[in-house]
N, C-alpha and C positions, 0 to 999 in steps of 0.2 A: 956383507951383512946387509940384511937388510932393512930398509930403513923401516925405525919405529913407527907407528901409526899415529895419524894427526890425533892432538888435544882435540877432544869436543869444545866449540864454542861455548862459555858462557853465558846462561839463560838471565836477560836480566828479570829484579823483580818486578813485578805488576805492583803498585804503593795505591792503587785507587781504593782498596777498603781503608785506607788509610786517611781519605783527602772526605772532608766531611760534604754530603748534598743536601741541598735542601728540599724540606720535606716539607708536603701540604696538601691537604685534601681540597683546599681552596681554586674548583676550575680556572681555567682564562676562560672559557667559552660561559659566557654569564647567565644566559637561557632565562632574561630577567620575564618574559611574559610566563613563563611555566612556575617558576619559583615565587615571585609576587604576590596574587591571590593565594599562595599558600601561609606565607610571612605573615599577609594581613588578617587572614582567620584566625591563627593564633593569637594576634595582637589580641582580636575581639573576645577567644575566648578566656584566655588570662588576666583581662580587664587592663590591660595594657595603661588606656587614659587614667583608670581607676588608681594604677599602683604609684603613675607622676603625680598624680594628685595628693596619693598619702606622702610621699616623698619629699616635695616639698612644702608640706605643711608648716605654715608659720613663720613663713619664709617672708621676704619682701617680694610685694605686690607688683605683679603689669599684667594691666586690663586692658587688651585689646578688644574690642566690639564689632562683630562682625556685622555688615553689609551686607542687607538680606537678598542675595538673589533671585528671579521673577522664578515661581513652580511652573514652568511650561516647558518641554522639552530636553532633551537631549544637553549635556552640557559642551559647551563648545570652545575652541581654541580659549577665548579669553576666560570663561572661568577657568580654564588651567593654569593660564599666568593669574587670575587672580586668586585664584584658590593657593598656590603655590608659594607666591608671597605672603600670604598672610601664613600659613604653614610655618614660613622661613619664622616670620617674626617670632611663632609664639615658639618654636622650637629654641630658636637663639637665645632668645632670653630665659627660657627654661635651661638650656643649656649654661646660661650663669649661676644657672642658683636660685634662679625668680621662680614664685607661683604666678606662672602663667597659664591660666586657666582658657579654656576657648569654648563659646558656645555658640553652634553654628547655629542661624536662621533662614526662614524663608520669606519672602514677602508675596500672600497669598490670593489677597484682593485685585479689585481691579477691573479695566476693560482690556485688555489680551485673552482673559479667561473668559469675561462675557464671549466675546468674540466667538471663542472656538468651540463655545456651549452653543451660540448663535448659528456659526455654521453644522454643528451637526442639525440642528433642527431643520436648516434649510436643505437638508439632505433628505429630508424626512418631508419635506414640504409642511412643515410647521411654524406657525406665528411664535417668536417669545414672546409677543404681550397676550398672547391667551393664556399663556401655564399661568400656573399660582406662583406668588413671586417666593414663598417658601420653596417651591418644588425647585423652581430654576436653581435658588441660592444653594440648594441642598446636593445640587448635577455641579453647580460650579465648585463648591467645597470639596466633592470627593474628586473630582477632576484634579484640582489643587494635592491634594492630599498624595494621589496615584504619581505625580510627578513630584513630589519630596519625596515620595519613596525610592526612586529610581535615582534620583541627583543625588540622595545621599550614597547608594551604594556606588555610582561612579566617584564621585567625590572622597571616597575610602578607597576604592581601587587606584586614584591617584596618591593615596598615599598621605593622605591629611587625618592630621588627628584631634580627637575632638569628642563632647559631651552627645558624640550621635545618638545616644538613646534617650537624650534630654533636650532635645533643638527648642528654639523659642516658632512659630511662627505666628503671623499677625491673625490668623482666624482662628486661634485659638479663642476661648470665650473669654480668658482672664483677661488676655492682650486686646480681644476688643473692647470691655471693660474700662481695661485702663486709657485709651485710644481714646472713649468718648469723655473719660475724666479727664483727660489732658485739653481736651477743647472747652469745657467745663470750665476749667481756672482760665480760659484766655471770654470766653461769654461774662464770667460773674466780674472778671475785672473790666469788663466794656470794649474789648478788643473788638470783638467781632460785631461785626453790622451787616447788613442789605440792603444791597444798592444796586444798582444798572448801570455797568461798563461794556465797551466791548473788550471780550474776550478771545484768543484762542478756541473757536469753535470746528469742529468734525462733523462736518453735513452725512458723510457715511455712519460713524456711530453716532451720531446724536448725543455729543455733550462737548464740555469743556475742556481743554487739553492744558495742560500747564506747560510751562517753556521747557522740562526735561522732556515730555512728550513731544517734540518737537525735531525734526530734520530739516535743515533745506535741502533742495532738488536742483539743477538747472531746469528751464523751462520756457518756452516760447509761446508767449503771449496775444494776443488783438492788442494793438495801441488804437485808439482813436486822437480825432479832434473835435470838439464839442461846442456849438455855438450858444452860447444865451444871450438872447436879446436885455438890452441897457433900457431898460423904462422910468429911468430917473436916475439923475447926478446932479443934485444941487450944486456942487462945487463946482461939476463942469457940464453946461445945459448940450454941449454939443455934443456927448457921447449917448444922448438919447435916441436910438432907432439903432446905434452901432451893435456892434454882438463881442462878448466876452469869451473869450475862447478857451476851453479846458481840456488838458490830454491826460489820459488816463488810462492804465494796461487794466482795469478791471470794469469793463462794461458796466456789467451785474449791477453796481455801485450807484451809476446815473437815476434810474427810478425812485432812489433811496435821496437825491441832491436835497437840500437845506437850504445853503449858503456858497459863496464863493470869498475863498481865501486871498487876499493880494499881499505882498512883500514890503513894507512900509520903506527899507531903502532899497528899494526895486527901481531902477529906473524902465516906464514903460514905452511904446510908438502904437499909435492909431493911425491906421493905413486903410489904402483904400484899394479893392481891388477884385476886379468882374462887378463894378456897381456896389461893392456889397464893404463897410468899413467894421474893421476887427482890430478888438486888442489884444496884444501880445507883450512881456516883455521884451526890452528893446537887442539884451543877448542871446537870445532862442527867434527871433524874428526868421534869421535866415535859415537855419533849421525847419520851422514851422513851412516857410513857405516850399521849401522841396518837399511836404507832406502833403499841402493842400492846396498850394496853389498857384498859378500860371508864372504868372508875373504882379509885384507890387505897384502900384501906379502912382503911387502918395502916400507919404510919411510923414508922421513932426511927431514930438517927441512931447510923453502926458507925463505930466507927475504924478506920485502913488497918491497923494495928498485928493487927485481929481475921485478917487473911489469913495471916499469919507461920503456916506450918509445915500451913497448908492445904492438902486434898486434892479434886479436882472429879474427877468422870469422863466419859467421851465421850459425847454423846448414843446413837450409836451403838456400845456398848460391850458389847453384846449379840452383834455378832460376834467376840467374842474375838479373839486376838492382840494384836494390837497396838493395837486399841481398847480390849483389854481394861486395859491397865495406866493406873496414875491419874496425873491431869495434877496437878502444882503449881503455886501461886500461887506468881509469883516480883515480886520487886518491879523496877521499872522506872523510872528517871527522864523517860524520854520518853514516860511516859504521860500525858495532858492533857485536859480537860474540855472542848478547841473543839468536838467532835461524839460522838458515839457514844454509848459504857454510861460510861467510864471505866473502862472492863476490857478489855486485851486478848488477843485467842487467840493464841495465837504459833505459829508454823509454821516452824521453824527452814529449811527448804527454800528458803522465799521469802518472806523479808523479813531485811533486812540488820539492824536491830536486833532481830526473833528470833534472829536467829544468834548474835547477840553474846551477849544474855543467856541463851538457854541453852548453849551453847557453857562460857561461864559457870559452869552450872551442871551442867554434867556431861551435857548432852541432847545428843545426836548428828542430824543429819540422815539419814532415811529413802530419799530416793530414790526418792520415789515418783511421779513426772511422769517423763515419757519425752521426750525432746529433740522428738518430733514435738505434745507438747502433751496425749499421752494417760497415764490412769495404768498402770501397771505391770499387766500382766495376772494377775500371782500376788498385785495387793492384792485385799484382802478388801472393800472398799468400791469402788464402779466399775472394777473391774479391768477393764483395755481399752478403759474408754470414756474420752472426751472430744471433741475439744478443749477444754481448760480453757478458752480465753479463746472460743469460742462464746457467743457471747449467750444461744441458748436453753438450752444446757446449766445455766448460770446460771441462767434464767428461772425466775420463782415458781412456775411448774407445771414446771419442770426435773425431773430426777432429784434432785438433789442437794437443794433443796428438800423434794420430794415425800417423801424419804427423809426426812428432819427434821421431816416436818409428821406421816409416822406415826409415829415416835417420841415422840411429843409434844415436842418439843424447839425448833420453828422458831413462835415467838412472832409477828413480823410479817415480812413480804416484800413488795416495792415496788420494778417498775421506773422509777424515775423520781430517782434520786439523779445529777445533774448535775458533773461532775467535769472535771478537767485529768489528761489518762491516755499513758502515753509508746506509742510506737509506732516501728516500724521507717521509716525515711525510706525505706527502697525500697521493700518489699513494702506499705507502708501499716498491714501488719497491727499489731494490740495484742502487746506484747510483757508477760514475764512476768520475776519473779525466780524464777530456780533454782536453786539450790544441783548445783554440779554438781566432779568435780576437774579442776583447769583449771592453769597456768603462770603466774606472777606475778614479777615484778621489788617487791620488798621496800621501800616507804618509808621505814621510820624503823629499817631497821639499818645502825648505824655502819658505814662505808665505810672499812678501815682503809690502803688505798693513795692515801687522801688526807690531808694535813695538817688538825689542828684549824683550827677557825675564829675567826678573831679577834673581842672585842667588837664592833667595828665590822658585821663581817659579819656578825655573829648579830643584829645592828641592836638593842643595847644601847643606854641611854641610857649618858651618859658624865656618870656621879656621881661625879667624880675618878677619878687617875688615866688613862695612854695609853687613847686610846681603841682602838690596837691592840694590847690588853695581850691574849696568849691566854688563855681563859677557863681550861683545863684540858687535861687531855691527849685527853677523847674526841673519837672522830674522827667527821664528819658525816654525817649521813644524807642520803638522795639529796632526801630533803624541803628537809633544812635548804640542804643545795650547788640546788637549786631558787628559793626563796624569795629569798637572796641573790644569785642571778645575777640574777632580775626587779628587786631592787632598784638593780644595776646599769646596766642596760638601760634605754635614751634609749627614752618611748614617746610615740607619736606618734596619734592624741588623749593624752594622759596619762591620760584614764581607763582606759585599756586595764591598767596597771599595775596599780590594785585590784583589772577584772576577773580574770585571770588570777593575782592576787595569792591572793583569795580559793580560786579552785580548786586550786590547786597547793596552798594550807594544809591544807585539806580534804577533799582527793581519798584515797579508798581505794587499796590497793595495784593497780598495774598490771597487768591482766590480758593476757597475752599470746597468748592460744592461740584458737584458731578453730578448731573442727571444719567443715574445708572441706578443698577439693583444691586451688584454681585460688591458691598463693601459696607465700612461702617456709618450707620447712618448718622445726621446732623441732626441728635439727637433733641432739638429743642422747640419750642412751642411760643406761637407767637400769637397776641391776643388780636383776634380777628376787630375789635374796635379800633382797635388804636393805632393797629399796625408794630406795637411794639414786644420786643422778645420779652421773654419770661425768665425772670433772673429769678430763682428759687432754690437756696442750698438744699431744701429737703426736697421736693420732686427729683432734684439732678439724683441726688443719693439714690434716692427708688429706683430713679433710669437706671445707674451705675450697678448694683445687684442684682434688678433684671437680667441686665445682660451678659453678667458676671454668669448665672445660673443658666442660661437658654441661646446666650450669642446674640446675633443683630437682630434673629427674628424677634425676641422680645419688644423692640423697637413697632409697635403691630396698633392699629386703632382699636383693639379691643381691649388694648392695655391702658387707653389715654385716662379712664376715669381714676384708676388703682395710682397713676404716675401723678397725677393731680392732683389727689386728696379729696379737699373740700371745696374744688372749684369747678364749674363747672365744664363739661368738657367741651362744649356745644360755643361757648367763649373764645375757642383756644384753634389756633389750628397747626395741625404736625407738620414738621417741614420734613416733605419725603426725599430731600437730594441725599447722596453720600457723599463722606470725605475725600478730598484729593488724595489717591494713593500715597503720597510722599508726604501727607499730612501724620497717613497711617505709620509707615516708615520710620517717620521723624520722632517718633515717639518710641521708638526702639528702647532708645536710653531710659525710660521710664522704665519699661515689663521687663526688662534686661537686668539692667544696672541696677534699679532699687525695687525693685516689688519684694526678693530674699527668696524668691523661685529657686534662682541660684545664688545660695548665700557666699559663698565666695566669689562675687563679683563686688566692685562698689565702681563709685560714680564720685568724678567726672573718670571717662576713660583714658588712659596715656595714649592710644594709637586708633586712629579711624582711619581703613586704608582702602581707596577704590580708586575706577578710571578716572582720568581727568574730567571727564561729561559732569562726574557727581557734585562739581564745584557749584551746578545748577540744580543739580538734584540731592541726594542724599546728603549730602556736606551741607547744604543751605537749608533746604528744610529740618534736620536733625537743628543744626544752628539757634533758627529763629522760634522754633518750639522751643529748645531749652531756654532762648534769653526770655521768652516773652513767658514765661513760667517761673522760673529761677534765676536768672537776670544774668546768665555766665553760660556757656558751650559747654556740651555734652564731654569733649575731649579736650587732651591738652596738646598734642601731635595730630597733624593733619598729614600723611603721605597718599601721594597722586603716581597712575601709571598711566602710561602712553595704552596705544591698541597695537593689537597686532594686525598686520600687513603679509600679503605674500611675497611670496621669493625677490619680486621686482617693485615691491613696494605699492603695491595697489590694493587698494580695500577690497576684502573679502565680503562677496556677496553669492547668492545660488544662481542668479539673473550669470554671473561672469564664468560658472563652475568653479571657481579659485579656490571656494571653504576646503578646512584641512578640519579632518574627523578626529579629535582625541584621542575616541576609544580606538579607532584605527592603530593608531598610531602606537596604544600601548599592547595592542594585540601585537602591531609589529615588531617593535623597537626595547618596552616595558615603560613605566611610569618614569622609573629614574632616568632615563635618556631625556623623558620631557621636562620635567623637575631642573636639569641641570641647563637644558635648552633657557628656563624660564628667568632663573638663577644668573645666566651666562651675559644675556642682553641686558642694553641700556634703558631697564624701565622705565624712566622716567621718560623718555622719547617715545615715538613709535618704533616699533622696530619689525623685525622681518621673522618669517620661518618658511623653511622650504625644505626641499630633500636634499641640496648640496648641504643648505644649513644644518639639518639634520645629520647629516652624514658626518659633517668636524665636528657634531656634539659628540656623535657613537665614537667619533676618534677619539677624541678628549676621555672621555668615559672610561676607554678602554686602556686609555693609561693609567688614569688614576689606578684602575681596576686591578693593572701589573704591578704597580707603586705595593698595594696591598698584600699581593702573591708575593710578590720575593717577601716581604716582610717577616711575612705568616714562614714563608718556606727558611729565611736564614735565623727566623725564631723558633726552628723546631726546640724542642726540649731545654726551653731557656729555662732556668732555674733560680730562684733570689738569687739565693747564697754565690752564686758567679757574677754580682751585680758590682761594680766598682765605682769607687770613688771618683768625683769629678777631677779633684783638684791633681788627683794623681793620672790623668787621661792625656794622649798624645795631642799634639796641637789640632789637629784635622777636627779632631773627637770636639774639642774646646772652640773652634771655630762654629761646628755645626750647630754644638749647643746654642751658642751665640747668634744665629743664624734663627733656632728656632724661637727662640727667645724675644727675637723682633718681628718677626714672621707674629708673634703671638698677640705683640702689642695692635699691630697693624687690623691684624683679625677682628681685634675687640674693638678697635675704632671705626670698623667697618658694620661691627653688629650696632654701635652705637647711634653711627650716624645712617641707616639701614641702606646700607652702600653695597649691596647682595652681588652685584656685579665683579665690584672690586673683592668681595669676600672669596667667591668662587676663583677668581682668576688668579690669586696671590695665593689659592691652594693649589691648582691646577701647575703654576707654575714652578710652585716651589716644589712640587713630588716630580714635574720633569727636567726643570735647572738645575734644583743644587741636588737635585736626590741622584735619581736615576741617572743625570748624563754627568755626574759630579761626584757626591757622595760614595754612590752604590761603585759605579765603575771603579773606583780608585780602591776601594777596602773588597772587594768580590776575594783578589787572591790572600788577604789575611781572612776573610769569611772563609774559605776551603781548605786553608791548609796551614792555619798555624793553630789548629788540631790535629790531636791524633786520634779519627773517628772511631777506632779498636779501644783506644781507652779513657776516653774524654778528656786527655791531659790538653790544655790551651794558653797560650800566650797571654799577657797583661793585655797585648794590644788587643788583640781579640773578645777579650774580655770589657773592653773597652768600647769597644764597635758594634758589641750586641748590646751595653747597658743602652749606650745610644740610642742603636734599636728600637729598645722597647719602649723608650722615651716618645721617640720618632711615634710607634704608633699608636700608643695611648693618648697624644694629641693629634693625630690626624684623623682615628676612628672616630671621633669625639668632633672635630669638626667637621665632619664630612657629613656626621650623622644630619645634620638638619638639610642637606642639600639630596643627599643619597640617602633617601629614608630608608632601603629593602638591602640595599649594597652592604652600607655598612653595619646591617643587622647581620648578614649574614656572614661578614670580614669577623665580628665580634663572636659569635658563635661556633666558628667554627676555630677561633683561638681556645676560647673559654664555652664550651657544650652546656655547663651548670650555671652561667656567670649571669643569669637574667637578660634584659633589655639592655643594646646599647642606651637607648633613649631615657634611661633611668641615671646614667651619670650626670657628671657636670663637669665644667669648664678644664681643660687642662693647665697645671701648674709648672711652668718651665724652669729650671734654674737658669738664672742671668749672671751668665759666662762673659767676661770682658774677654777681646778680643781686637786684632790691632784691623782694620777693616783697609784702611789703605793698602798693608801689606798684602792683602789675602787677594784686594781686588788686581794689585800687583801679578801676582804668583796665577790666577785663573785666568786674565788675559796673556799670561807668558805661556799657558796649559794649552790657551786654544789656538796661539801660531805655533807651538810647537806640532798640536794635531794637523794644522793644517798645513805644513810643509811633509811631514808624515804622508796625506791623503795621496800626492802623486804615485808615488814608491809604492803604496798597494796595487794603485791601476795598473798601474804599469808591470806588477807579480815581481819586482825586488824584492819584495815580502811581504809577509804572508800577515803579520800583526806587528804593531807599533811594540812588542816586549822584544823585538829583534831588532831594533833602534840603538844605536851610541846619539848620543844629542849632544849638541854643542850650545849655548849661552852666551851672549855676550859676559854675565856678569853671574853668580849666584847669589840668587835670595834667599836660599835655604842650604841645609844638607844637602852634598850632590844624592846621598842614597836618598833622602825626603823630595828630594825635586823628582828620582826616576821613579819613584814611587807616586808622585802626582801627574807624572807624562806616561805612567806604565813602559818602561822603555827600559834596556839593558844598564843604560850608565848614562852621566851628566857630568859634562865637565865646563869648565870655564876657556872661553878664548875666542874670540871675534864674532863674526857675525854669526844671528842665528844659525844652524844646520842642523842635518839629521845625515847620519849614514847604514849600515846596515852591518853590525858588530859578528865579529868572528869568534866572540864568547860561545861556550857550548852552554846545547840545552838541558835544564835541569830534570830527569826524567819524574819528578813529583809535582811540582807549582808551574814548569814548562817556562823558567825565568830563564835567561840566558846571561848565565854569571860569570867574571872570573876566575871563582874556586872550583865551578868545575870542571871536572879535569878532563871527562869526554861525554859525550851525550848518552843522555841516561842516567848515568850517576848523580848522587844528590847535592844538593846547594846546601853550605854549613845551616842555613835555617832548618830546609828540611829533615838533615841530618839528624840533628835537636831535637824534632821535635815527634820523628818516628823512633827515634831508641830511649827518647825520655819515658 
C-alpha cells in the first residue's frame, strides 16, 4: 500500500495588523529653511504678538527694555545671540503666565551714518559742508530708516517676536522731543555746564568720541628723548645750563609743552656726558642711556625737592611767543619710574592729567590742534601742518623731529616703541586728546532736588547705630545716586557689578556735545554777555513742541525769536553741537517706558540685556540719565553677554575673513539651529561658533527633533477617556513622572536665574538620557503590542505609558517652544491642526510623584553593565539583540520579569557575578520576546496570546 501523502505544513499566522505602528505626518527630515519664512508669515498675518498680548492681559508684569541697535547694515553674528537671548527672556516669562510685552528699537543718530552719508558724497566728489544741513539730515534719516527696514525683517526671519509694526526709534520726532526734555531737567537743575577738557577727539571725523566709541589697537610708535634746557633752580643754582630730559611716544605733543612734571618721591641723578649734563631719574638712568647716549662720565644723585621753584625753556624757544615764555617744573603724583626720563612734559591741550595739574597751577590750554588734526595756522611752530596722528609727521626724519634735532634738543628717536593706542571703532583711525569747549553734565555736584542719602546707601559700614541713619543734610551727587542704584541692581553674571562699579567711581564728567549734524541737538541758548546758559521753563517748552511737530530741524535760527518770546534774539546765541549718541540712547526709558506710546510698558524695567561693552555704554548712560533725573536706574536686573569668536577663538573681523553670515547660515541650516546654537553656549563668557560647532548643534537638534516624532507617532489616536490614573501607574510610569516633575523644578530655576544654557541642556538631555535611551527603549514593546491594533483593546500598562506620553509632551512642546521657536510650532500643529499657537500656552504643570531615587539610580547603573557585557556578544554575532539574553545578577532589585523588562532580555535570575548568556527560550512570533511559554518559534507568548483573542 501505498504510503499516504505528506500533511501540508502549517502556515503560520502573520499577527503584524495586530502589533500597533506609529503614525505621523511629522518628517525627520526638517527642511527648516523652506518651512520657516512660511511659519513666520502666518504668525504676522494672525497677529500672532497681537493674540499674546490679549491672552495675557492683566496678567503680572516683566518689562524687558530693549537695547536699541545701530540702523546700519546687515545683522550679524552677534545680533543673533543678542536678538536670541532677549527672544528667550521675554518668551520664558510669557511662557509662565507674565505679560511680557517687547518693543523693539533702533538707535538712529549718530556718526556711522554721517559717515556713510559722507562717503557717498565723496563718491560724488561732493563737500558735506556745502549741502544744507536740512538736506544732509534728511539722506541720513532715510538712510536710517532703509536699514530698520531690513534688520527688522531679518530679525523676524530669526524668529523674534515683537511689537514690529510699533518699534520705538530715536529719530522719531516724539523720541527726539523727549531726548531734548530729558537734557532739559538735567540744564534747569544746573547739571550741565561748559568748559574746556581734553577730550577723546577724531581728527578723521572731526568730533568728540566718548569711551563706548572707543577700541584699542596694538601699534608701534616714534619714542623720543627731549632736552630742555634748566634756566633756573633756586633750590639747586647748579642745574642751571643742565637740560631736563622728557620721552614721549607722541611727538605731535612737544609744540603744545607748558610745563614739566617731576615725581616728588622720585629719587633723581644729574650726569654728565659728551660735555653736555642731563636729568633723569635715577631708575630709568640706565635705560635712557642705551637710547641716547655713549657712555655716563659723572653722576650724584638730586633730590626731587631741587626742581621746587624751577625754570626750563622750549627747545624751540628761539621763535618767540609763546615758546618764548619759561616752562615750570610742577610736581606731579602720577609721575612714575615704569618707563621714560621720570620727567614729564605736560601739554595741558592733551592729556587729562596735564590739565589737571596745570589747570592747577594757573596754565591755560592753547588751542592749538585744529579738530581736523592740523596745527593752527597762526602757530609759530608747524602752523598748518599736520595731521598729528600721521606716522610720518612723527617719524624720526619728521618735521617735528628734524626741528628738534637742529636745535640741538631731540637726544634720541626710534620708531619702534610697541604700545596699546585708542582708536575710533568706525573710522579705525588713531584718535587724540584735545582739550577743546564742549557740554558736560557734572558728577560730583550736589543734586539738591534730591533727598540726602542714607548710610545704607552711601554703603557705610554699620559701626552702631540705624543703618538708615541720614548721614547729613548734603544732597547727592549724580556719582553718588550712580554707585548706589548699581548697588541695588540684581546683576546677572555678578561680576558685571564691579565692572560698571568701577567705571561709574571713576569716570570723568559726562561729556555731551558732538560737533556733528546728523543728531539731536543741544538745544540751549546761551547769553552772549555773560557767557551764561539760559535757564527758562517756558522757552525749553516751545523748544520741546517744536520738535515734537518737525524733529531736530525745528532746532533752526529762524526759530530763535518764536523760542525766546520776549527777548531778544541778537542777546542769545544757539549752541549748534549735538548730543552724545548714548545721551540719545540713554533716554530710551523715558519714550519707552513712560511717555504711554505703549501703554503697557511701565518703568523701572525688570531686565536690560546687552554685550558686556554696554557696561560703558548703554548700561551707564541709560543709568546716569535715569539717576540724574529720577534719582534711581532705569531697570532692576542687569544681564551681560560675552561676544562671539570663531572656531579657534579669534575675533571675527573682514580684515581676517573669519565673519560668519547669519542669514547664511539660516538659508543653510534654518533659524532654529542658530537659536539653539545661541541657547546652547556659555553666554556669559565669550564663546565660539564654527561649522564643527554647528554641525553638534544640527546633531543635538535632530534629536530633540526624533524626541518629538516618536511622540507624535506613539500618540497617534490618543484619546482622554484611555487617560489613567497616576496612583494606579507601574513604577517605571511613577518614576518618570518623578523625573519630570524635577526636570520641571530645575527648568523654572533656570528661567529664573536666566541660565539659558543650563535650560537648553537639561532639555536636551533629558529627551536623550531618560527618554530615548531609557524611557522609550524599555516601554517600545508594551507601545506595539499590548494592543490589539484590529480592535483597540489595550493593557493598563499601556494605557499607562501613553497617559505619560502625553504628559511627556505637553511639557516638552511648551518648553522647547522658546528655544525652537518654528520646531515646535510645527511639533504642535501637526498633533492639534485647529489647536492655535504653541506660543499662546503656558507653563507646564507636573504632578509630583514621589519616588525612591537611590533605588532607581541603583537599578539604571545595573541597566548600563548589564548593556555593556551584552555589547561583546553582538560584535562578535552570538546575537542578534540583547531580547535573546538570560542575565545573571548578583542580587535582585526588582521582579526578575521587571528587571528583564529593564535589560530587554529573555530572563533574570539571581546568583553570582554579573553575566549574560544567549537563552534557548523560543521566539515569540508577535512581540519577538523569547519566552519560556513558548512552546516553538512563532507561537505566541501567554501576553500576546491575551491580547490578540481578547
Amino acid at each position: 500500500m501505498a504510503d499516504a501523502p505528506d500533511t501540508p505544513t502549517e502556515t503560520k499566522r502573520d499577527y503584524r495588523s495586530t502589533v500597533f505602528l506609529p503614525k505621523t505626518d511629522f518628517p525627520m527630515k526638517a527642511g527648516l529653511p523652506q518651512k520657516e519664512p512660511v511659519i513666520a508669515a502666518r504668525w504676522k498675518d494672525e497677529g500672532l504678538y497681537q493674540q499674546v498680548r490679549k491672552a495675557r492681559a492683566g496678567r503680572e508684569k516683566f518689562i524687558f527694555h530693549d537695547g536699541p541697535p545701530y540702523a546700519n547694515g546687515d545683522i550679524h553674528i552677534g545680533h543673533t545671540l543678542n536678538k536670541t537671548l532677549k527672544d528667550m527672556v521675554v518668551r520664558t516669562q510669557t511662557l509662565l503666565g507674565k505679560d511680557a510685552p517687547y518693543v523693539p528699537g533702533w538707535d538712529c543718530h549718530g556718526l556711522p551714518i554721517e559717515w556713510k552719508i559722507e562717503e557717498q558724497y565723496r563718491k560724488k566728489k561732493l563737500n558735506k559742508d556745502e549741502v544744507p544741513p536740512r538736506e544732509f539730515r534728511a539722506e541720513c534719516r532715510a538712510y536710517a530708516q532703509h536699514w530698520v527696514n531690513v534688520q527688522r525683517d531679518q530679525f523676524q526671519r530669526l524668529g523674534i517676536t515683537g511689537d514690529w509694526d510699533n518699534p520705538y526709534l530715536t529719530m522719531d520726532y516724539q523720541a527726539e522731543a523727549t531726548i531734548v526734555s530729558e537734557l532739559f531737567k538735567f540744564a534747569e537743575s544746573g547739571q550741565v555746564y561748559r568748559g574746556a577738557k581734553p577730550v577723546m577727539w577724531s581728527p578723521v571725523e572731526k568730533t568728540a568720541l566718548a569711551e563706548a566709541e572707543i577700541e584699542y589697537e596694538d601699534i608701534v610708535s616714534t619714542q623720543i628723548d627731549v632736552a630742555f634746557e634748566i634756566v633756573a633752580a633756586p633750590n639747586a643754582p647748579e642745574l642751571v645750563g643742565a637740560h631736563a630730559v622728557v620721552w614721549t611716544t607722541t611727538p605731535w605733543t612737544i609744540p603744545v609743552n607748558q610745563a614739566i612734571a617731576y615725581g616728588p618721591s622720585v629719587d633723581y641723578s644729574l650726569i654728565e656726558a659728551g660735555g653736555r649734563r642731563f636729568v633723569v631719574a635715577n631708575k630709568l638712568l640706565g635705560e635712557f642711556a642705551k637710547r641716547a647716549l655713549d657712555r655716563v662720565e659723572t653722576e650724584r644723585p638730586l633730590p626731587a625737592s631741587a626742581f621746587e621753584h624751577a625754570v626750563v625753556r622750549h627747545p624751540m624757544h628761539k621763535l618767540g611767543g609763546f615758546f618764548a615764555k619759561p616752562r615750570p617744573f610742577l610736581p606731579g603724583d602720577f609721575v612714575t619710574t615704569d618707563q621714560g626720563t621720570g620727567l614729564v612734559h605736560m601739554a595741558p591741550d592733551h592729556g587729562e592729567d596735564d590739565f589737571e595739574l596745570c589747570k592747577a597751577n594757573g596754565i591755560d590750554p592753547v588751542f592749538a590742534v585744529e579738530g581736523d588734526g592740523k596745527y593752527r595756522d597762526d602757530w609759530l611752530w608747524l602752523g598748518g601742518q599736520g595731521s598729528v596722528i600721521n606716522a610720518k609727521f612723527n617719524a624720526p626724519d619728521g618735521p617735528i623731529c628734524s626741528d628738534l634735532r637742529d636745535a640741538g634738543a631731540l637726544l634720541a628717536a626710534s620708531a619702534d616703541f610697541k604700545h596699546s593706542y585708542p582708536h575710533s571703532w568706525r573710522s579705525k583711525a588713531k584718535v587724540i586728546y584735545r582739550c577743546t569747549p564742549q557740554w558736560f553734565v557734572a558728577m560730583d555736584k550736589p543734586l539738591r532736588q534730591f533727598t540726602p542719602l542714607t548710610r545704607a546707601q552711601q554703603r557705610w559700614e554699620n559701626e552702631g547705630g540705624e543703618v538708615n541713619e541720614v548721614v547729613d543734610d548734603r544732597h547727592p551727587t549724580l556719582r553718588e545716586l550712580g554707585l548706589n542704584a548699581i548697588a541695588e541692581t540684581r546683576f546677572v553674571p555678578e561680576k558685571g557689578r564691579n565692572r560698571i562699579g568701577s567705571m561709574v567711581e571713576g569716570r570723568p564728567d559726562w561729556v555731551l556735545s558732538r560737533q556733528r549734524a546728523w543728531g539731536v541737538p543741544i538745544a540751549l541758548f546761551v547769553e552772549r554777555k555773560t557767557g551764561q546758559l539760559l535757564v527758562d521753563h517756558e522757552v525749553n517748552r516751545r523748544i520741546i513742541a517744536a520738535i515734537r511737530l518737525a524733529g531736530v530741524d525745528a532746532w533752526d535760527a529762524e526759530n530763535a525769536a518764536a523760542f525766546l518770546g520776549n527777548r531778544n534774539p541778537d542777546d542769545y546765541e544757539m549752541v549748534t553741537d549735538i548730543l552724545d549718541v548714548w545721551f540719545d540712547s540713554g533716554c530710551t526709558h523715558a519714550f519707552v517706558l513712560e511717555s504711554g506710546r505703549w501703554p503697557d510698558q511701565r518703568s523701572p524695567a525688570d531686565l536690560y540685556l546687552e554685550g558686556s561693552d554696554q557696561h560703558r555704554g548703554w548700561f551707564q548712560s541709560s543709568l546716569l540719565e535715569s539717576c540724574g533725573t529720577r534719582g534711581r536706574a532705569p531697570f532692576k536686573t542687569v544681564l551681560t553677554h560675552g561676544f562671539t569668536m570663531d572656531a579657534k577663538g579669534f575675533k571675527m573681523s573682514k580684515s581676517l575673513g573669519n565673519t560668519i553670515n547669519p542669514l547664511d547660515l539660516m538659508k543653510e541650516h534654518g533659524a532654529d539651529i542658530l537659536r539653539l546654537w545661541a541657547l546652547s553656549v556659555d553666554f556669559t563668557e565669550d564663546h565660539r561658533i564654527g561649522k564643527e560647532i554647528l554641525g553638534g548643534v544640527a546633531d543635538q537638534y535632530r534629536k530633540l527633533r526624533n524626541t518629538f516624532r516618536y511622540l507624535l507617532g506613539a500618540l497617534a489616536d490618543f484619546r482622554e477617556e484611555e487617560r489613567a490614573g497616576v496612583e494606579a501607574m507601574p513604577e517605571l510610569e511613577r518614576y518618570m513622572l518623578h523625573l519630570t516633575a524635577e526636570l520641571e523644578r530645575k527648568m523654572r530655576t533656570a528661567v529664573d536665574d536666566f541660565d539659558f544654557n543650563s535650560y537648553t541642556r537639561l532639555l536636551a538631555d533629558f529627551a536623550n538620557n531618560d527618554l530615548s535611551a531609557f524611557y522609550f527603549d524599555i516601554r517600545k514593546d508594551v507601545l506595539y503590542c499590548e494592543v490589539n491594533a484590529e480592535t483597540g483593546v489595550q493593557t493598563d500598562k499601556r494605557r499607562a505609558y501613553r497617559t505619560v506620553l502625553d504628559i511627556l509632551f505637553h511639557a516638552l512642546v511648551r518648553w522647547s517652544a522658546p528655544v525652537l521657536v518654528f520646531t515646535s510650532e510645527e511639533v504642535w500643529g501637526t498633533r492639534y491642526p485647529e489647536g492655535g499657537s504653541v506660543h499662546l500656552l503656558e507653563w507646564p504643570e507636573i504632578p509630583d510623584v514621589p519616588a525612591d531615587d537611590g533605588r532607581w539610580s541603583a537599578l539604571r547603573e545595573l541597566r548600563a553593565q548589564v548593556t555593556e557585557a551584552i555589547e561583546p556578544l553582538r560584535r562578535e554575532k552570538v546575537l542578534g539583540s540583547s531580547l535573546e539574553t538570560e542575565v545573571t545578577v548578583p542580587e535582585l532589585l526588582a521582579d526578575p520579569e521587571a528587571l528583564a523588562e529593564l535589560f530587554i532580555s529573555s530572563t533574570v535570575r539571581a546568583g553570582g557575578a554579573l553575566g549574560v548568556s544567549k537563552t534557548e527560550n523560543n521566539k515569540c512570533g508577535r512581540c519577538w520576546r523569547y519566552l519560556p511559554e513558548v512552546p516553538e518559534d512563532g507561537e505566541l507568548c501567554d501576553r500576546c496570546e491575551s491580547v490578540v483573542n481578547e
